[in-house]
N, CA, C and O atoms as a GROMACS GRO file, in nm:
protein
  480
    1UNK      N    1  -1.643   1.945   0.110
    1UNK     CA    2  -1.560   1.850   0.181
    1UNK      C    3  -1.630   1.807   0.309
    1UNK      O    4  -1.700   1.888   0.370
    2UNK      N    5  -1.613   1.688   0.349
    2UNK     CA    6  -1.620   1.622   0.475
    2UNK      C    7  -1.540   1.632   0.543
    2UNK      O    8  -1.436   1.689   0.513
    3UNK      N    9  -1.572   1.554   0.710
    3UNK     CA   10  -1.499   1.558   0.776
    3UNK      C   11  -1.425   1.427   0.736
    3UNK      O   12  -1.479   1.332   0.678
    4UNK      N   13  -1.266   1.437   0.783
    4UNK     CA   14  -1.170   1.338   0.727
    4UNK      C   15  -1.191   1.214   0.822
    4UNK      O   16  -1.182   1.209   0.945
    5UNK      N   17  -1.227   1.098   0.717
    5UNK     CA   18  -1.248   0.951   0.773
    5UNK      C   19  -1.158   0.918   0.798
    5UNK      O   20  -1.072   0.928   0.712
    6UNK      N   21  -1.125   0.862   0.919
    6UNK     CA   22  -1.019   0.773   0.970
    6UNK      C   23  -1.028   0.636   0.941
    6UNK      O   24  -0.927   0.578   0.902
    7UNK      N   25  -1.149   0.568   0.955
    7UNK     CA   26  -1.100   0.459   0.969
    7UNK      C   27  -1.225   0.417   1.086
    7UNK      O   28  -1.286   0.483   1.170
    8UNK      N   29  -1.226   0.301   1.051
    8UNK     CA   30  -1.202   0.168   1.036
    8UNK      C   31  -1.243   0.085   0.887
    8UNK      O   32  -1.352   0.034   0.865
    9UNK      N   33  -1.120   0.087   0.789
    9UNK     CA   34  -1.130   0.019   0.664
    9UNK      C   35  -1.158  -0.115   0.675
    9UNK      O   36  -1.130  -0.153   0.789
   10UNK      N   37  -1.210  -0.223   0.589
   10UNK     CA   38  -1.233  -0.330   0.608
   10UNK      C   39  -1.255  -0.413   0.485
   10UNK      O   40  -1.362  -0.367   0.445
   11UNK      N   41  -1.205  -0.545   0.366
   11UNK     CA   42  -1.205  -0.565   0.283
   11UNK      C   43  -1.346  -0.661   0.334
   11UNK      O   44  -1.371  -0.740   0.424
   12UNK      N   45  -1.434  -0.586   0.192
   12UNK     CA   46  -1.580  -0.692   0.185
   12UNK      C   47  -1.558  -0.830   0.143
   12UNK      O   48  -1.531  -0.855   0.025
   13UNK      N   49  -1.576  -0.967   0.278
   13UNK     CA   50  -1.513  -1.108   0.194
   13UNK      C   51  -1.677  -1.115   0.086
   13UNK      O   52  -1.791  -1.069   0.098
   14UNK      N   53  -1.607  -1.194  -0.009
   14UNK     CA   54  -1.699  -1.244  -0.140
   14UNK      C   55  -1.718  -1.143  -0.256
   14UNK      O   56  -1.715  -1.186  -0.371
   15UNK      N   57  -1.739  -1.006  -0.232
   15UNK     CA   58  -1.786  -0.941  -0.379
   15UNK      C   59  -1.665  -0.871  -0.375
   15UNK      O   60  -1.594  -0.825  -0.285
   16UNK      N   61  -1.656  -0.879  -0.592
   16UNK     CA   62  -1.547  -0.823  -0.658
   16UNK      C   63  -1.615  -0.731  -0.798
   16UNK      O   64  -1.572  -0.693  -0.907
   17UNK      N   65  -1.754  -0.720  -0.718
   17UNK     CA   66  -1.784  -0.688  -0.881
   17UNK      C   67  -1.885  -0.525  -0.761
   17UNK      O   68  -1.961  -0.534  -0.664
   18UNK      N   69  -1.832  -0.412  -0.831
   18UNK     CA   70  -1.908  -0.249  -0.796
   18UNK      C   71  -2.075  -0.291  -0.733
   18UNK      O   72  -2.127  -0.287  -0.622
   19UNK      N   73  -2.136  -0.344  -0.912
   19UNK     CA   74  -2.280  -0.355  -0.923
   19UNK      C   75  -2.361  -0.441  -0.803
   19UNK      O   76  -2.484  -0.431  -0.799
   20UNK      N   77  -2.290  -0.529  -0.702
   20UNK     CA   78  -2.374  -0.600  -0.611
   20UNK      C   79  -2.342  -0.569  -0.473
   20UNK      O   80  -2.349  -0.659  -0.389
   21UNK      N   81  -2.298  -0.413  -0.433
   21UNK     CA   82  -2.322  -0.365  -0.306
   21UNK      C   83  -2.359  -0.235  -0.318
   21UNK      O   84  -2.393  -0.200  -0.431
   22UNK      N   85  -2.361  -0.144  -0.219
   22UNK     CA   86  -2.359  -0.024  -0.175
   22UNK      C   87  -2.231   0.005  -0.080
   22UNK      O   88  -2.232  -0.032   0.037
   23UNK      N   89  -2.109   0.080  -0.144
   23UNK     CA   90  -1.994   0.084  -0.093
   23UNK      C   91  -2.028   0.188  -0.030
   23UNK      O   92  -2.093   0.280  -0.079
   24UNK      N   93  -1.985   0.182   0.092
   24UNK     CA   94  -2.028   0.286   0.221
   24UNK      C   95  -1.881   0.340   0.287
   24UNK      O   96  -1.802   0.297   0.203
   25UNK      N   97  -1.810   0.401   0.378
   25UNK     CA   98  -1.712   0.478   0.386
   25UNK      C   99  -1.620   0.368   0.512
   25UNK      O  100  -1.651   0.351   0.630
   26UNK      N  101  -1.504   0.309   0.436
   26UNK     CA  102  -1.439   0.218   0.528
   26UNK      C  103  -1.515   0.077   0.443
   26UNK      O  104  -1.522  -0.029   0.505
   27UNK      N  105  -1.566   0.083   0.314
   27UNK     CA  106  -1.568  -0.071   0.265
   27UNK      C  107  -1.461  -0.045   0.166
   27UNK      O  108  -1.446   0.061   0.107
   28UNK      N  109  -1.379  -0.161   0.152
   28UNK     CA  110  -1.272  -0.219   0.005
   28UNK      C  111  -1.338  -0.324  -0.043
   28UNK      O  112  -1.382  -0.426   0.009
   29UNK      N  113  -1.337  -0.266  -0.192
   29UNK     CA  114  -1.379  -0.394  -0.244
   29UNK      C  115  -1.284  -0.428  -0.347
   29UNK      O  116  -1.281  -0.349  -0.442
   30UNK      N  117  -1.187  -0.547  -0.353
   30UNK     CA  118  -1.059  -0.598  -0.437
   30UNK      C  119  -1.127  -0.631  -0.568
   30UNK      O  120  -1.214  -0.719  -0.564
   31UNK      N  121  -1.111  -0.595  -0.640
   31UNK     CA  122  -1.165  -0.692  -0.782
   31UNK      C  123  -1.040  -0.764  -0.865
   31UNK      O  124  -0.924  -0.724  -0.869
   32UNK      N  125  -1.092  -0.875  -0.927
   32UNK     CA  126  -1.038  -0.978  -0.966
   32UNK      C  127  -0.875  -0.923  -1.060
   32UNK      O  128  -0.768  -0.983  -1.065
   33UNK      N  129  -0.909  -0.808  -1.117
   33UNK     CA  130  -0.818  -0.728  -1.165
   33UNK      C  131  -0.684  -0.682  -1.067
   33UNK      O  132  -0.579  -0.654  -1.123
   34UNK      N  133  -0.693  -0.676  -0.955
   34UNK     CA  134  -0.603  -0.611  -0.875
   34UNK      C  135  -0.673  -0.493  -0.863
   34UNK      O  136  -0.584  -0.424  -0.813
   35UNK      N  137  -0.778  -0.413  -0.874
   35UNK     CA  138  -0.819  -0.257  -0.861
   35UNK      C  139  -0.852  -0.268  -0.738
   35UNK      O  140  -0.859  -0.382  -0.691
   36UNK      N  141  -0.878  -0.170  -0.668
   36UNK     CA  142  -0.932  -0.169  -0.542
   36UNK      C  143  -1.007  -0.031  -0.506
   36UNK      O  144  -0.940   0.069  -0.478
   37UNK      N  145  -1.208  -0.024  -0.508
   37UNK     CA  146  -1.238   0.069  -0.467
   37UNK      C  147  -1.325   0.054  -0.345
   37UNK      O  148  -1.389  -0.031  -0.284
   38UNK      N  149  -1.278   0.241  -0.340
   38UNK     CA  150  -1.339   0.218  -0.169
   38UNK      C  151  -1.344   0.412  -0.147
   38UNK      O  152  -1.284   0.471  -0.236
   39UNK      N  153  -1.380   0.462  -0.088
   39UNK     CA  154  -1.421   0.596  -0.077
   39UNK      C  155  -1.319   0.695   0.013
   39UNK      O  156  -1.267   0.668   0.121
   40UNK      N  157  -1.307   0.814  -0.064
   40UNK     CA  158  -1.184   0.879  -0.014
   40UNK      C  159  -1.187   0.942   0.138
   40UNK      O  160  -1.297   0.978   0.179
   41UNK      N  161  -1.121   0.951   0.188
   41UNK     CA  162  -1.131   0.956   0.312
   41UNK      C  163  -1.200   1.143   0.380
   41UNK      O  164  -1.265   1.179   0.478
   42UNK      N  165  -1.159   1.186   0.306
   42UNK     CA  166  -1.119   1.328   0.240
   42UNK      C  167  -1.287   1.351   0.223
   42UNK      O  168  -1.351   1.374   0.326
   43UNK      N  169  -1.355   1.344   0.100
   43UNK     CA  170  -1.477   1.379   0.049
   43UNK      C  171  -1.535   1.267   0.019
   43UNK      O  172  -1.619   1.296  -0.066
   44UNK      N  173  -1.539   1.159   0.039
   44UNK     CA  174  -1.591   1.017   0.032
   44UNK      C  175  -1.661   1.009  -0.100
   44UNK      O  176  -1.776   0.966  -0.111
   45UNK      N  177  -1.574   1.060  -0.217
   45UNK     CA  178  -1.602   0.999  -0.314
   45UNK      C  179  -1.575   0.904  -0.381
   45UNK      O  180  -1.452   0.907  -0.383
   46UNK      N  181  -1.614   0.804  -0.450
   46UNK     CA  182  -1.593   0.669  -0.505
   46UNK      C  183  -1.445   0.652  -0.528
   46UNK      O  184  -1.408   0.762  -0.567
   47UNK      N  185  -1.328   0.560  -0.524
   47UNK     CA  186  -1.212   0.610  -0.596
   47UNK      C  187  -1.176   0.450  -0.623
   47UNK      O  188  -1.148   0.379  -0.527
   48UNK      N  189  -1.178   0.412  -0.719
   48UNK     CA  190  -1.072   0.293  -0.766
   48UNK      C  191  -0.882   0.365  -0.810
   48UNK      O  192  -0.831   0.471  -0.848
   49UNK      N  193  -0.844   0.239  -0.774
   49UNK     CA  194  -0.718   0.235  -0.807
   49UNK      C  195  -0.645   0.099  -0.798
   49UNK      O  196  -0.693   0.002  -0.740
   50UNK      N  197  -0.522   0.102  -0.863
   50UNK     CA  198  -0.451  -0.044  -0.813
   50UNK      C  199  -0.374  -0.013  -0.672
   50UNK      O  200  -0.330   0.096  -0.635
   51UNK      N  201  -0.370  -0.122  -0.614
   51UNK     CA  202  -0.282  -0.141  -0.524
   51UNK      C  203  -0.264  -0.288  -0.419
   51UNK      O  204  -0.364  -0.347  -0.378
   52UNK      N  205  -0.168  -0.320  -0.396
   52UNK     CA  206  -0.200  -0.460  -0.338
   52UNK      C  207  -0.267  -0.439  -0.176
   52UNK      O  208  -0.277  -0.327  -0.125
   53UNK      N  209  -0.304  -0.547  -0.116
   53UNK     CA  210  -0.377  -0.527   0.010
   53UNK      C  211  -0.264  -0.604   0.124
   53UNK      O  212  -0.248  -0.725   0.113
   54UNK      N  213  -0.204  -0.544   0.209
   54UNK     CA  214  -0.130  -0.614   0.259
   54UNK      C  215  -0.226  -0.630   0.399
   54UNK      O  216  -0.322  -0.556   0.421
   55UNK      N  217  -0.191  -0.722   0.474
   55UNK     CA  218  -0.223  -0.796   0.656
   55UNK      C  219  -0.353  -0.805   0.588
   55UNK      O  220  -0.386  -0.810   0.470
   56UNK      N  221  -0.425  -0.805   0.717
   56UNK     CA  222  -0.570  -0.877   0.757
   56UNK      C  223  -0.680  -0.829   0.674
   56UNK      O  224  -0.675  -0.713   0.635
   57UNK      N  225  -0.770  -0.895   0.645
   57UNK     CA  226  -0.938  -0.842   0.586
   57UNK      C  227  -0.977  -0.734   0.686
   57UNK      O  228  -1.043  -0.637   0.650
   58UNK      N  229  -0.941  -0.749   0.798
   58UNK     CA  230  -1.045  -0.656   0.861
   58UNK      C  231  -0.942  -0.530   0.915
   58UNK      O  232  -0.988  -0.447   0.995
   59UNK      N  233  -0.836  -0.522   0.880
   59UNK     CA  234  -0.726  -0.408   0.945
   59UNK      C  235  -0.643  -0.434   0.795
   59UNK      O  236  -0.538  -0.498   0.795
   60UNK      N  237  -0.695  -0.384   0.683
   60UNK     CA  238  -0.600  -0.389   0.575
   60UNK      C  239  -0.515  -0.272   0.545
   60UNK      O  240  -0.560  -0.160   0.568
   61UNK      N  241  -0.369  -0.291   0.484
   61UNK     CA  242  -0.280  -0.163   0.452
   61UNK      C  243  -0.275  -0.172   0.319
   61UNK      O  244  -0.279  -0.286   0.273
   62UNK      N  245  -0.265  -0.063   0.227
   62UNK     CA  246  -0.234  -0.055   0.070
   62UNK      C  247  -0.094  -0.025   0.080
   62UNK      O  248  -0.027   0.029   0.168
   63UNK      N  249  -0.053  -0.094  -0.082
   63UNK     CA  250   0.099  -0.068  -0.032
   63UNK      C  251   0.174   0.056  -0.113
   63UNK      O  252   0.294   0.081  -0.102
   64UNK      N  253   0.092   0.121  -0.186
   64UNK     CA  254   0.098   0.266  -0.228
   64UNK      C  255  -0.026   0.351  -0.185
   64UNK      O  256  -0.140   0.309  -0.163
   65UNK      N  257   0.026   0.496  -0.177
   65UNK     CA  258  -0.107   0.591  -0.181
   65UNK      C  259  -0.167   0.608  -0.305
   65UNK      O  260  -0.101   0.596  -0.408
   66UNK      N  261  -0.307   0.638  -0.306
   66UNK     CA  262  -0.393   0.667  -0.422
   66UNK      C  263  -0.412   0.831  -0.393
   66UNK      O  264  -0.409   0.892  -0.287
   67UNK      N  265  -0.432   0.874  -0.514
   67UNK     CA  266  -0.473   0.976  -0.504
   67UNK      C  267  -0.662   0.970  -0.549
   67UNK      O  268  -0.709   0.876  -0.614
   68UNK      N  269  -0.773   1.124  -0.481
   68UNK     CA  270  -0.883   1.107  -0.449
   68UNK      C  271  -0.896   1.178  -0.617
   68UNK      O  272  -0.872   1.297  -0.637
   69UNK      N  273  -0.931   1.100  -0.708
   69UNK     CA  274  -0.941   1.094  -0.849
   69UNK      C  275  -0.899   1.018  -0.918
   69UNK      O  276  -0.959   0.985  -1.020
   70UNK      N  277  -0.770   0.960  -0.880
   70UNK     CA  278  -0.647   0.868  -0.977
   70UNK      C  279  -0.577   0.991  -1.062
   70UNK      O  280  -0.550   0.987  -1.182
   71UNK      N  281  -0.558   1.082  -0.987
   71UNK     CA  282  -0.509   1.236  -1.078
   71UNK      C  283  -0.579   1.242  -1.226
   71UNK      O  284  -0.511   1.280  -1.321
   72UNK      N  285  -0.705   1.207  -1.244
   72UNK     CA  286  -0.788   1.262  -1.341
   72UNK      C  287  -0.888   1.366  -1.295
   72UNK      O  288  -0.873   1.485  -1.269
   73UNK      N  289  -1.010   1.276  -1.294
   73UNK     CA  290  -1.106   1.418  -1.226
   73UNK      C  291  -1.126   1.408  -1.089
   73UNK      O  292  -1.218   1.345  -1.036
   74UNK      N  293  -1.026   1.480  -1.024
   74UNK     CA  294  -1.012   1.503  -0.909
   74UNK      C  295  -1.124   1.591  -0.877
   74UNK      O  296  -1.164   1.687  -0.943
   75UNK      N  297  -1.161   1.555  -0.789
   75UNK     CA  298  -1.263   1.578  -0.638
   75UNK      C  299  -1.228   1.698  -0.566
   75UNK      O  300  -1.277   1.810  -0.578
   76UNK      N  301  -1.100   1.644  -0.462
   76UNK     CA  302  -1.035   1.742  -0.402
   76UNK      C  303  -0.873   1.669  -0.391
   76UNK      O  304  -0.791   1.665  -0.299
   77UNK      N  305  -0.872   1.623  -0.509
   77UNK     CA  306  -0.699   1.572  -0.513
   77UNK      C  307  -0.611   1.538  -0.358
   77UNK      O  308  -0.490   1.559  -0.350
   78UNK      N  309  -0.669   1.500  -0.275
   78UNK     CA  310  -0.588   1.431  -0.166
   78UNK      C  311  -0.550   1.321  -0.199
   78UNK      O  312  -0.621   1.255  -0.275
   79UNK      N  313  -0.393   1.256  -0.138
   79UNK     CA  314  -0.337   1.203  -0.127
   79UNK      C  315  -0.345   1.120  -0.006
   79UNK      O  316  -0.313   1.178   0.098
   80UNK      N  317  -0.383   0.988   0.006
   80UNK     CA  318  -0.402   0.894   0.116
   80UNK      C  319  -0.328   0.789   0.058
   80UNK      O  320  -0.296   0.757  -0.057
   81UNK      N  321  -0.306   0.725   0.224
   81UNK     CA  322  -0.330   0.565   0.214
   81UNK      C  323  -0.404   0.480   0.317
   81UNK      O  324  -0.428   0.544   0.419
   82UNK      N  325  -0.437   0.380   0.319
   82UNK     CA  326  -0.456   0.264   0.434
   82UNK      C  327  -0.386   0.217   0.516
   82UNK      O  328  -0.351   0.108   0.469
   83UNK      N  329  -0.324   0.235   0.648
   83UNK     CA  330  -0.257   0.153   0.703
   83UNK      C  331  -0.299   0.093   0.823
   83UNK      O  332  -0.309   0.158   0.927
   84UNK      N  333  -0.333  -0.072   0.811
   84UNK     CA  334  -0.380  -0.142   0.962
   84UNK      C  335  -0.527  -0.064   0.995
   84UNK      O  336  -0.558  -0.029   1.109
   85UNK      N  337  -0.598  -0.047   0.893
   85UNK     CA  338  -0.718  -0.002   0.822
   85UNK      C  339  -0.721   0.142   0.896
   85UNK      O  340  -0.812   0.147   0.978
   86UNK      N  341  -0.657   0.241   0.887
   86UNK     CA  342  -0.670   0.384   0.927
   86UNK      C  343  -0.618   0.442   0.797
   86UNK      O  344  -0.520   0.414   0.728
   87UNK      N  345  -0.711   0.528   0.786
   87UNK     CA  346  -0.638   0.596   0.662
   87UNK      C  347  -0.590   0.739   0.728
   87UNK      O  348  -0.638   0.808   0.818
   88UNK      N  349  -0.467   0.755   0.639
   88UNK     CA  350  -0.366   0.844   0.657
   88UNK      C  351  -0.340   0.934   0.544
   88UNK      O  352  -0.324   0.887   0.431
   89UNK      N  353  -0.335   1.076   0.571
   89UNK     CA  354  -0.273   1.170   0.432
   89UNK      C  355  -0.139   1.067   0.406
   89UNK      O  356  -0.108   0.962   0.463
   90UNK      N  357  -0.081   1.135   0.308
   90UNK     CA  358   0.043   1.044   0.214
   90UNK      C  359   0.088   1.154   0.115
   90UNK      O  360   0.007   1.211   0.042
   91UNK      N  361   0.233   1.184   0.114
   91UNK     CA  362   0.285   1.239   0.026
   91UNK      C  363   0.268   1.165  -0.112
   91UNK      O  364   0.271   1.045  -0.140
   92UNK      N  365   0.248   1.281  -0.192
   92UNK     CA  366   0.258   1.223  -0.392
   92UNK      C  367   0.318   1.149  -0.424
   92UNK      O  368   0.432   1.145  -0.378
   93UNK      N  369   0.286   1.075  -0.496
   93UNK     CA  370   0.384   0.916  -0.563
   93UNK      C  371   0.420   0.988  -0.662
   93UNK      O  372   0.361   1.088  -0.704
   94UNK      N  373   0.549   0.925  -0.717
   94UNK     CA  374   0.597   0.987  -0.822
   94UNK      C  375   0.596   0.868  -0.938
   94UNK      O  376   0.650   0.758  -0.945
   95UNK      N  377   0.508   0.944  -1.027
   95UNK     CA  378   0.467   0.849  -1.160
   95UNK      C  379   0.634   0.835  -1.219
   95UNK      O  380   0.725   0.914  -1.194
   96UNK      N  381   0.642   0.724  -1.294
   96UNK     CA  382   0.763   0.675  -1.374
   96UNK      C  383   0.736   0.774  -1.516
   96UNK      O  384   0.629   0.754  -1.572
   97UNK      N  385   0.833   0.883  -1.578
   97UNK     CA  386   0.867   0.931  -1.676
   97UNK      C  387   0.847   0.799  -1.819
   97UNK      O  388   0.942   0.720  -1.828
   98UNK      N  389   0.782   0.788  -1.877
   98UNK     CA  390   0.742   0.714  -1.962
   98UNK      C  391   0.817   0.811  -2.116
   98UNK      O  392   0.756   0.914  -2.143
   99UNK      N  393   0.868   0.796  -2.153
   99UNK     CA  394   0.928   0.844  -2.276
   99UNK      C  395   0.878   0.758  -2.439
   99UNK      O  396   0.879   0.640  -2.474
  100UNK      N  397   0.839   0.877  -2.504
  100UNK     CA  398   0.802   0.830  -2.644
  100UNK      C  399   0.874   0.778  -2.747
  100UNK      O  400   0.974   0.831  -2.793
  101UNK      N  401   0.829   0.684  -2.782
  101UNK     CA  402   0.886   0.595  -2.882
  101UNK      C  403   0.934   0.701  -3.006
  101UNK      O  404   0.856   0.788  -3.042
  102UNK      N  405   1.054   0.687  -3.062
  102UNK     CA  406   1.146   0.758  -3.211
  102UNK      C  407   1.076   0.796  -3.251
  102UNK      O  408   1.061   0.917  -3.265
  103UNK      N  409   0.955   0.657  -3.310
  103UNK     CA  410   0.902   0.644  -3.435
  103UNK      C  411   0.773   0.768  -3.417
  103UNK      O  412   0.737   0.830  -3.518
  104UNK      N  413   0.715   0.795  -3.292
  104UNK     CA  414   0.641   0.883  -3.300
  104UNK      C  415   0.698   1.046  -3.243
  104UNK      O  416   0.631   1.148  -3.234
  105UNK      N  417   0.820   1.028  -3.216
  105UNK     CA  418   0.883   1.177  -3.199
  105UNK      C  419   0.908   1.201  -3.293
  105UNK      O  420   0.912   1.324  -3.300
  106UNK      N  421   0.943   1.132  -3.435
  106UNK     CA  422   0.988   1.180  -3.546
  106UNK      C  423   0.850   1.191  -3.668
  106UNK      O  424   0.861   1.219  -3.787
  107UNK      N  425   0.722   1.160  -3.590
  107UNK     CA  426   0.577   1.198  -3.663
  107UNK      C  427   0.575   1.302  -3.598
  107UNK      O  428   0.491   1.374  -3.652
  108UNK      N  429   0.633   1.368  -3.488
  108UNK     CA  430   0.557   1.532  -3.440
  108UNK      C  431   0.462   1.530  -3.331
  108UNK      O  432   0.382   1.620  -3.306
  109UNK      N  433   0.486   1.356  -3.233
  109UNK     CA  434   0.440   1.409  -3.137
  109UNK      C  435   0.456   1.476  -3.063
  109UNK      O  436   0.516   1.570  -3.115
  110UNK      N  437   0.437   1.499  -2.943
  110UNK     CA  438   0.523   1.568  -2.833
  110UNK      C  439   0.485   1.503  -2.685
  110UNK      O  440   0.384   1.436  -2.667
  111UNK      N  441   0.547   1.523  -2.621
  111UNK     CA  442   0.527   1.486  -2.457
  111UNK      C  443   0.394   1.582  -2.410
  111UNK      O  444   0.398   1.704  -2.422
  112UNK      N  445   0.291   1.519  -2.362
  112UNK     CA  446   0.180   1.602  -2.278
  112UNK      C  447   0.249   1.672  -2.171
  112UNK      O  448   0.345   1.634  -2.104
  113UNK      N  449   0.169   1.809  -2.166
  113UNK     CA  450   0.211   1.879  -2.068
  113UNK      C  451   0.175   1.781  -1.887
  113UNK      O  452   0.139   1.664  -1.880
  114UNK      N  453   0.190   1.836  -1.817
  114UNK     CA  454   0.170   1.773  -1.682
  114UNK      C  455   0.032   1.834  -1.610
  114UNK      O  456   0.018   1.955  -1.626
  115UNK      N  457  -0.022   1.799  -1.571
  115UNK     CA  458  -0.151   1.853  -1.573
  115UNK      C  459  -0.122   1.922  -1.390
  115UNK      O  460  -0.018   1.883  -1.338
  116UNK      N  461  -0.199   2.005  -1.315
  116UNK     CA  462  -0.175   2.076  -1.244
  116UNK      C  463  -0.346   2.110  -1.204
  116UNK      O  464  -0.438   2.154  -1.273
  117UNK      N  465  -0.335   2.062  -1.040
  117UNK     CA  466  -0.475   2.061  -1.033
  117UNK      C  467  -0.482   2.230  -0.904
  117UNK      O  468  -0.401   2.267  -0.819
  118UNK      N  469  -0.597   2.282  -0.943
  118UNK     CA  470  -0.559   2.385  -0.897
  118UNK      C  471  -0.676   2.436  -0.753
  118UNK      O  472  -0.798   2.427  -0.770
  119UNK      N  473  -0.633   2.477  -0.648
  119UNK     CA  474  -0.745   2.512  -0.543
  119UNK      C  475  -0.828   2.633  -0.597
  119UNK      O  476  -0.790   2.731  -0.661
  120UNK      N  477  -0.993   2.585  -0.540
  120UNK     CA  478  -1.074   2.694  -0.580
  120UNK      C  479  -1.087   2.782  -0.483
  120UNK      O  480  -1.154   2.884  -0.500
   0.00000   0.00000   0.00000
């Protein structure tokens, strides 16, 4: 782990595409998709996610927290956000319960367990 970046975040004007910069700690880069990556504040590892960009290019806020993985392969699973380009810890978002369709509860799927990331 690093020491925790504060800030000063800043959206790069013109590129939307990974392959034509070197994202450095406090760059956003929006892609045409709505994704938005930019480096965790935490261990400054790479992190895309969605989220919209609210106020200014150069003092931007996200309008949810990301987590430092997208709760896959977490890093060190912190929870941030952007606000008025400072990034801030952020309590867990709570994913929407997505429930399985009949037709495959009655093939024998089942609901995935919840995955649980654990300190080393």
């Amino acid at each position: 782990m690093t020491e925790w970046y504060t800030g000063n975040y800043s959206i790069l004007e013109g590129v939307d595409k990974l392959g034509t910069v070197n994202i450095r700690k406090g760059d956003i880069i929006v892609h045409s998709s709505g994704a938005v990556v930019l480096r965790c504040p935490a261990c400054a590892a790479m992190q895309f996610g969605y989220a919209k960009i609210l106020n200014s290019p150069k003092a931007p806020s996200l309008d949810r927290p990301l987590q430092c993985g997208s709760g896959h392969c977490k890093r060190c699973g912190v929870w941030f956000t952007i606000k008025n380009g400072k990034a801030e810890e952020a309590e867990p978002a709570e994913s929407p319960k997505r429930e399985l369709p009949r037709k495959l509860m009655k093939a024998g799927v089942k609901q995935s367990p919840k995955l649980k990331f654990e300190e080393k």
